[in-house]
C-alpha positions in Angstrom: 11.4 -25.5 1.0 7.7 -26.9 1.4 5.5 -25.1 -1.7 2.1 -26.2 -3.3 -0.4 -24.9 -5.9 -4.3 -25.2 -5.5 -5.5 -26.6 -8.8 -8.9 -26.2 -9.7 -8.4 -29.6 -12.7 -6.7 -32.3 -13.4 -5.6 -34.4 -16.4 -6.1 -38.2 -16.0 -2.4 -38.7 -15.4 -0.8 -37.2 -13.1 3.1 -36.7 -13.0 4.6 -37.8 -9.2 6.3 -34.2 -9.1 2.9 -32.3 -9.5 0.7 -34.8 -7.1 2.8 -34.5 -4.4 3.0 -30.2 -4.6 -0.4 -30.2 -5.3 -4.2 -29.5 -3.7 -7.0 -30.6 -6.4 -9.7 -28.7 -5.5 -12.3 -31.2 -7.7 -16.0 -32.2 -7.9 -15.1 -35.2 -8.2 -13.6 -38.5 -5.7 -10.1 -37.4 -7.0 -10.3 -34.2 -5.0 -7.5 -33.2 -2.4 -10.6 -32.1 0.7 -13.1 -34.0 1.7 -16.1 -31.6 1.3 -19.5 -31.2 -1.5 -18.5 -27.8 -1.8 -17.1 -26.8 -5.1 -14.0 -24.1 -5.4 -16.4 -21.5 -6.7 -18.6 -22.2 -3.3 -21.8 -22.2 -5.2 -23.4 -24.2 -2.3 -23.6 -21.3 -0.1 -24.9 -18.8 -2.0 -23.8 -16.1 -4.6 -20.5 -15.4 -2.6 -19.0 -12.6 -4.0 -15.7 -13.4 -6.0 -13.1 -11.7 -3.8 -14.3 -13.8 -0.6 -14.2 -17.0 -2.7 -10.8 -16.4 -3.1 -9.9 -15.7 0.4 -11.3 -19.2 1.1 -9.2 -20.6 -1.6 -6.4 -18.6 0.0 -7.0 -20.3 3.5 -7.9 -23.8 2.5 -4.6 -24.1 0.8 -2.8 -22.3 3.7 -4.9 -24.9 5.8 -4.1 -28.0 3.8 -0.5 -27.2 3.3 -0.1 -26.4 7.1 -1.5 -30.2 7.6 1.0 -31.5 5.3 4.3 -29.7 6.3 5.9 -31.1 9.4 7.0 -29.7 12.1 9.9 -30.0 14.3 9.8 -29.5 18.2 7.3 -30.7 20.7 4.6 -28.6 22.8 4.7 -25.0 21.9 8.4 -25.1 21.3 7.9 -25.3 17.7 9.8 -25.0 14.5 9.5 -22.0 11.9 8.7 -23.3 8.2 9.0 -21.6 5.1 5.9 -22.4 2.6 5.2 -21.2 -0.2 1.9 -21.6 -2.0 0.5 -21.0 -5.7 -3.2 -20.0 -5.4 -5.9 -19.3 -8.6 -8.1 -16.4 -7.7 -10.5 -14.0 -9.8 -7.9 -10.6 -9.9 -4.4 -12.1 -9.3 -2.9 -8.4 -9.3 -5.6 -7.7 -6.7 -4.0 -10.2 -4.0 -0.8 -9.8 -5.5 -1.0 -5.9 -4.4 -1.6 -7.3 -0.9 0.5 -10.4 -0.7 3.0 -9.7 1.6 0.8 -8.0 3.9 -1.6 -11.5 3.5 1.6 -13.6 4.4 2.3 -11.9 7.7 -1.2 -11.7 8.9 -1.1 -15.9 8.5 2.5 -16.1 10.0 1.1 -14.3 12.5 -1.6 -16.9 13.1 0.9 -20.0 12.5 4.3 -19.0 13.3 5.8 -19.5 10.3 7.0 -17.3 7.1 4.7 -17.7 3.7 5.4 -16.8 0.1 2.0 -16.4 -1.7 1.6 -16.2 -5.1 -1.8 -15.9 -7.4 -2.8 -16.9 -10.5 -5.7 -16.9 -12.6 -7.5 -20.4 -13.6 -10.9 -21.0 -14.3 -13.3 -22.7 -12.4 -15.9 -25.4 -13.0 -19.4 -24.0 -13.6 -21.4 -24.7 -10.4 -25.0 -24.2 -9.6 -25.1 -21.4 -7.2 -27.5 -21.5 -4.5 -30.8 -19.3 -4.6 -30.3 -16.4 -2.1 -33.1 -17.0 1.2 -36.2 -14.7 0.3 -36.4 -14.2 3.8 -35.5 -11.1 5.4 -31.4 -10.6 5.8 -29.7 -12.3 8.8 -28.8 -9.8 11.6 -24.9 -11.4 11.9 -23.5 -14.5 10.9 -22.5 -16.0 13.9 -19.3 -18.7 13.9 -19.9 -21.8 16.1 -17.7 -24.7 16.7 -19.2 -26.8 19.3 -16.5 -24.7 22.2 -18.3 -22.7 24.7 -17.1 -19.5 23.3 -19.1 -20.1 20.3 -21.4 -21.6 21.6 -21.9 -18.2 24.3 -21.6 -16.0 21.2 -24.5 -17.9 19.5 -27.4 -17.9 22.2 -25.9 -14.1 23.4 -26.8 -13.8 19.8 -30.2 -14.6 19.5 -30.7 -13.2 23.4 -30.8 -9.7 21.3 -32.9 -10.7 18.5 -36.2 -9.1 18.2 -39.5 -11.7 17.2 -39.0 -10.4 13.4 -35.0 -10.6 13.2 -32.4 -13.9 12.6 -29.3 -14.7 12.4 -27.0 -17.3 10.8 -24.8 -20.0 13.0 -21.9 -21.2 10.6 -19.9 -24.2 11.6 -17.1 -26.2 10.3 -15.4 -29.2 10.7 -12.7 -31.4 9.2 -13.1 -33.9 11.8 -16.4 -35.5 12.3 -16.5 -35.7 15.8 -17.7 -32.1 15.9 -20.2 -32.3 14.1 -23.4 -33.7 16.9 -21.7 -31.3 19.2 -22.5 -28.4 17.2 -25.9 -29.5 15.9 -26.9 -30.4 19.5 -25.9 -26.7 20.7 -27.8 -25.4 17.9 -30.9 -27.3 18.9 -30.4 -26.1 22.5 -29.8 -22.7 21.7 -33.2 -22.7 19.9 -35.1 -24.3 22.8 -33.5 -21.7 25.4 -34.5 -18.7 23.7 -37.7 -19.5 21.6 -39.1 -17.6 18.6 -36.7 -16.1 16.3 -36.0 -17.8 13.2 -32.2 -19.5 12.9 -30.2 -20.5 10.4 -27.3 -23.3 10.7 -25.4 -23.6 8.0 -22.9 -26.6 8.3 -19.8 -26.9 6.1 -17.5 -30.0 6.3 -14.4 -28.8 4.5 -10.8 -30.3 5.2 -7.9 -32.1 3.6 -8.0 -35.7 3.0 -5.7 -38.5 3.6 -4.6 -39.4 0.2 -3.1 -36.8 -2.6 -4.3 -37.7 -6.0 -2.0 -40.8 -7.1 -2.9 -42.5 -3.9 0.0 -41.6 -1.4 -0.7 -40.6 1.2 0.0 -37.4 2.8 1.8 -36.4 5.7 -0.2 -35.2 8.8 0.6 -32.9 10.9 -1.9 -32.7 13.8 -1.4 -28.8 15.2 -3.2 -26.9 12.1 -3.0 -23.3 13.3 -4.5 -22.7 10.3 -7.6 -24.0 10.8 -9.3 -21.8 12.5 -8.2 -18.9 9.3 -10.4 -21.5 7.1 -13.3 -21.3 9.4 -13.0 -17.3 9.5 -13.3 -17.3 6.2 -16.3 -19.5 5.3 -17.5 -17.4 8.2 -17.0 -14.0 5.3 -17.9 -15.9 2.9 -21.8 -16.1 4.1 -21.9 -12.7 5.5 -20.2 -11.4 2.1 -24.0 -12.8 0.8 -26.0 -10.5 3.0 -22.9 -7.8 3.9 -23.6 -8.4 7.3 -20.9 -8.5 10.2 -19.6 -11.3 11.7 -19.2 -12.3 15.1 -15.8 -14.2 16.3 -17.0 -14.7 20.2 -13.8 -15.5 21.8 -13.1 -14.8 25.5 -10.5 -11.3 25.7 -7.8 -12.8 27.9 -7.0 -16.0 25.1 -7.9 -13.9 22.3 -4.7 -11.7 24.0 -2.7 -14.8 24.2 -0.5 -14.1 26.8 2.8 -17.0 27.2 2.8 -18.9 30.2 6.5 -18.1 30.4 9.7 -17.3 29.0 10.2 -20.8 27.5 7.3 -20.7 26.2 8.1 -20.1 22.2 4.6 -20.5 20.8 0.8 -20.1 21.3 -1.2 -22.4 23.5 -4.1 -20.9 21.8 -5.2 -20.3 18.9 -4.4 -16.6 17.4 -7.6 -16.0 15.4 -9.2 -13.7 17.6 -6.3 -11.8 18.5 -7.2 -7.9 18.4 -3.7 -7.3 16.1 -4.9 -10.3 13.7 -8.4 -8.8 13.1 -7.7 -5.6 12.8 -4.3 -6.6 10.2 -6.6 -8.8 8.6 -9.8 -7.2 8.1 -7.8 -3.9 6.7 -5.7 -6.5 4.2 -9.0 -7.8 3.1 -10.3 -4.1 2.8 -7.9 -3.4 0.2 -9.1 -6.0 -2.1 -13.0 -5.7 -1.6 -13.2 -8.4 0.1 -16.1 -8.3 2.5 -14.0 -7.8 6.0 -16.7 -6.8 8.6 -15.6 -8.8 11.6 -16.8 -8.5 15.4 -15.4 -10.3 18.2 -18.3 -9.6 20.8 -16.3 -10.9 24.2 -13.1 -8.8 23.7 -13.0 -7.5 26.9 -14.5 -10.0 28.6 -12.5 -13.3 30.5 -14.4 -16.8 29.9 -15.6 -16.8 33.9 -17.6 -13.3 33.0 -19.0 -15.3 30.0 -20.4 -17.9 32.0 -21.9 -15.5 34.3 -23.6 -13.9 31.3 -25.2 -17.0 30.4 -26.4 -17.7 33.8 -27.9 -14.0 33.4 -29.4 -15.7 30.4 -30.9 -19.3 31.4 -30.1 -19.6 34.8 -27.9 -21.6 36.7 -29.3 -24.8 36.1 -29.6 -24.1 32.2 -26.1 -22.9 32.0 -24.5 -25.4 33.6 -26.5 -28.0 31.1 -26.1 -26.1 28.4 -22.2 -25.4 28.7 -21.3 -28.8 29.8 -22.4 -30.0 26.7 -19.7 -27.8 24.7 -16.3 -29.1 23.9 -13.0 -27.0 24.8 -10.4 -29.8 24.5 -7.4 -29.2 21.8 -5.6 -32.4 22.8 -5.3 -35.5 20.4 -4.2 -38.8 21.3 -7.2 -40.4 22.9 -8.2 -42.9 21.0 -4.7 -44.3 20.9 -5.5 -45.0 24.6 -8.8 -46.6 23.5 -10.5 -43.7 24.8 -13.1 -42.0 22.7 -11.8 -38.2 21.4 -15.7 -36.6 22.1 -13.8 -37.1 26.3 -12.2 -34.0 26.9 -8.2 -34.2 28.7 -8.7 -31.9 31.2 -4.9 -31.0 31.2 -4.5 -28.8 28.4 -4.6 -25.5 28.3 -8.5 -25.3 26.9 -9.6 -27.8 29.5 -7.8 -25.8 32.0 -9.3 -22.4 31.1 -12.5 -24.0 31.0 -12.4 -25.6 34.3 -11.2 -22.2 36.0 -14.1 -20.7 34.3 -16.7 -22.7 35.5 -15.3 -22.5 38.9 -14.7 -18.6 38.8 -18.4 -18.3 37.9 -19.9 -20.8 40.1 -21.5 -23.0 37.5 -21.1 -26.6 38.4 -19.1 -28.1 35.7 -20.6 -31.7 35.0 -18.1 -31.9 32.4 -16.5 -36.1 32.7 -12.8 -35.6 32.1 -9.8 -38.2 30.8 -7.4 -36.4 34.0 -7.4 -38.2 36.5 -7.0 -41.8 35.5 -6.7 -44.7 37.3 -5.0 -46.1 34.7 -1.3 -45.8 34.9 0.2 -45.9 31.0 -3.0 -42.8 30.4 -1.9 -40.8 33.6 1.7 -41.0 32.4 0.3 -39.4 29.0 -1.5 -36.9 30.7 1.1 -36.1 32.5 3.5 -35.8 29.3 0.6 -33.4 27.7 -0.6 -31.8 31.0 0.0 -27.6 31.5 -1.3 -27.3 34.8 2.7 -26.8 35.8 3.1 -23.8 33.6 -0.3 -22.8 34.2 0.5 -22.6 38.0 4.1 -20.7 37.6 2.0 -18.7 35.3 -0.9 -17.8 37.9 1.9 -17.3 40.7 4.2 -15.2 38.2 1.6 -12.9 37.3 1.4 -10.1 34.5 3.7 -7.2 34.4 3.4 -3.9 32.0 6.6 -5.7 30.4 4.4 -8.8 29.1 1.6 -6.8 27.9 4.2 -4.5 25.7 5.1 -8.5 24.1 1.2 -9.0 23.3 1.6 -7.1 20.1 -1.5 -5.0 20.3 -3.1 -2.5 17.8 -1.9 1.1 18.6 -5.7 1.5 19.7 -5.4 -1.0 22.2 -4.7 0.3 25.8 -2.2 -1.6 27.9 -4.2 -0.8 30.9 -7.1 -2.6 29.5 -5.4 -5.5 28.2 -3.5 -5.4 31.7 -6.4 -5.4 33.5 -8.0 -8.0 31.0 -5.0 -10.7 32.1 -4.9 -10.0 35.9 -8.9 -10.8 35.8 -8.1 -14.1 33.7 -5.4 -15.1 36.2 -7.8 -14.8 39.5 -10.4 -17.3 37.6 -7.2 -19.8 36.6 -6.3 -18.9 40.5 -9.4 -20.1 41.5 -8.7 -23.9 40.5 -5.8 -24.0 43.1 -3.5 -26.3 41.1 
């Protein structure tokens, strides 16, 4: 079975056996991740010790995700077994809580995980003064999706003149990057005056393990999004603020598109059972663990309507179509640039129902359809619209809300009545 150990060093010569189970988290070129962050995060701040090791905990769960492959096609994935060998400050501390740790990320990724800590110390780092300024409100995350993006200008929408808050984004692939400093700048020019923070952190795996092989890349990195939660804690562990999650209710809930449908088409991060398993695993350690999804009980079509409440119509429909929902890869193997969104999948789909449900004009330019036969045909190969539509005429019984998995304090009714107002606005796209 798959297993790897994040190592904080490394002697000049590696052995084979080690680089290939092996993350170097370095300072140096020889480091496993791409990023200018250290492993003791000094960049960001005087991050307490317990959250940097919840981001070492999810960047190896992140990296080693990337490198394990997986069998199966679509959401009909394989389970994998991996198990991973992680230095933190207290390893009793997360030893204490290990299991509990390992089923809160196979929850997220589908898969079953062994974690085991150690102790290893870390390179001294400069640590980064703490802003003099008065202490954010939240920490907002923002990805460059309209979700986030939503979250963020809601976000400042209930700032007073002498308040702030922090927007924290992440990426591995550089595409996102304009994306999310170009909401940023439009979320300042749409709600002037109070003062905002971005903090950008570009954190991933590489390519190339230490001796120069390269590594195996698998594209579907559930785990991502755990990463990008936890950089999230990590800044609001500075301040011990909350932070927000803004994810739309009915995907945060998840629900399958049908029977055959093994696995998520969305990501699990915002599921109500994930935070609340999460945030009370963190708990346990001291791990700052004050999470907030804002939107839980809202669909994505009641979003949009809230940011035409906002900005307007006009505004909103600018300031949305500039966001970017699409989870598909693949386009530039058709010579087609990967900032285009598919239109087929099933984040392209919800967002296209949402701007139709709401009535904001989506200017959006998507791949589907294409004139071009060999791109249609892989549209077509990618394309949920089909179990979208069985979905949509299928419906949501008490039966598939009972599957959901949801905390003991979540009511059925409300998550029932959450999904039948998510499949009138995917209703509303007549597919």
């Amino acid at each position: 079975m798959p297993n790897f150990t994040l190592r904080l060093s490394a002697d000049n010569d590696v052995p084979p056996d080690e680089a290939a189970s092996s993350f170097y988290w370095l300072t140096d070129q020889r480091s496993s991740f791409t990023s200018g962050l250290g492993p003791s995060l000094g960049k960001l701040g005087p991050v307490p010790e317990r959250n940097i090791d919840f981001v070492r905990i999810a960047l190896t769960a992140f990296a080693a995700d990337r490198s394990v492959l997986r069998d199966g096609r679509g959401s009909n994935w394989n389970q994998r077994q991996i198990d991973l060998q992680i230095p933190v400050s207290d390893p009793d501390c997360w030893t204490a809580v290990a299991k509990e740790l390992a089923s809160v990320l196979g929850f997220l990724s589908g898969d079953r995980w062994t974690l085991t800590f150690t102790h290893e110390k870390a390179p001294v780092e400069t640590v980064a003064p703490t802003d003099t300024s008065p202490v954010p409100k939240r920490v907002v995350l923002l990805s460059g999706g309209a979700d986030s993006a939503i979250g963020a200008l809601y976000s400042r929408s209930l700032l007073s003149q002498t308040e702030h808050h922090t927007l924290l984004s992440h990426f591995s692939n550089t595409m996102l990057a304009p994306i999310q400093r170009h909401v940023t700048a439009e979320i300042k020019r749409l709600i002037p005056g109070p003062t905002q923070q971005h903090v950008v952190v570009h954190l991933g795996r590489g390519s190339h393990r230490i001796d120069g092989r390269s590594y195996p890349s698998e594209p579907t990195s559930r785990s991502r999004s755990l990463l990008f939660l936890a950089l999230g804690l990590a800044v609001a562990s500075i301040h011990q603020v909350s932070l927000w999650i803004p994810e739309n209710g009915f995907a945060s809930l998840n629900p399958p598109l049908g029977p055959e449908r093994l696995g998520s088409l969305s990501t699990r991060t915002t599921h109500p059972a994930f935070l609340k398993n999460l945030s009370a695993t963190l708990t346990k350690t001291d791990a700052h663990a004050a999470i907030e999804n804002p939107f839980a009980g809202s669909t994505k079509g009641e979003m949009y309507r809230r940011v035409v409440d906002l900005i307007g119509g006009d505004e909103a429909a600018a300031f949305l179509g500039k966001t970017h929902s699409c989870a598909l890869t693949g386009q530039r193997s058709h010579g087609i640039s990967a900032e285009v969104p598919c239109g087929i999948c099933f984040g392209c789909v919800l967002r296209r129902a949402s701007f139709s449900a709401s009535g904001v004009v989506d200017g959006t330019d998507y791949i589907s359809p294409s004139s071009i036969p060999v791109v249609q045909k892989w549209l077509d190969s990618k394309s949920v619209e089909r179990p979208v539509r069985n979905f949509v005429r299928r419906g949501v019984s008490a039966r598939d809300i009972i599957s959901l998995a949801l905390p003991e304090n979540y009511p059925m009714r409300d998550a029932l009545d959450l999904c039948q107002r998510g499949i009138a606005e995917l209703r509303s796209l007549n597919l």
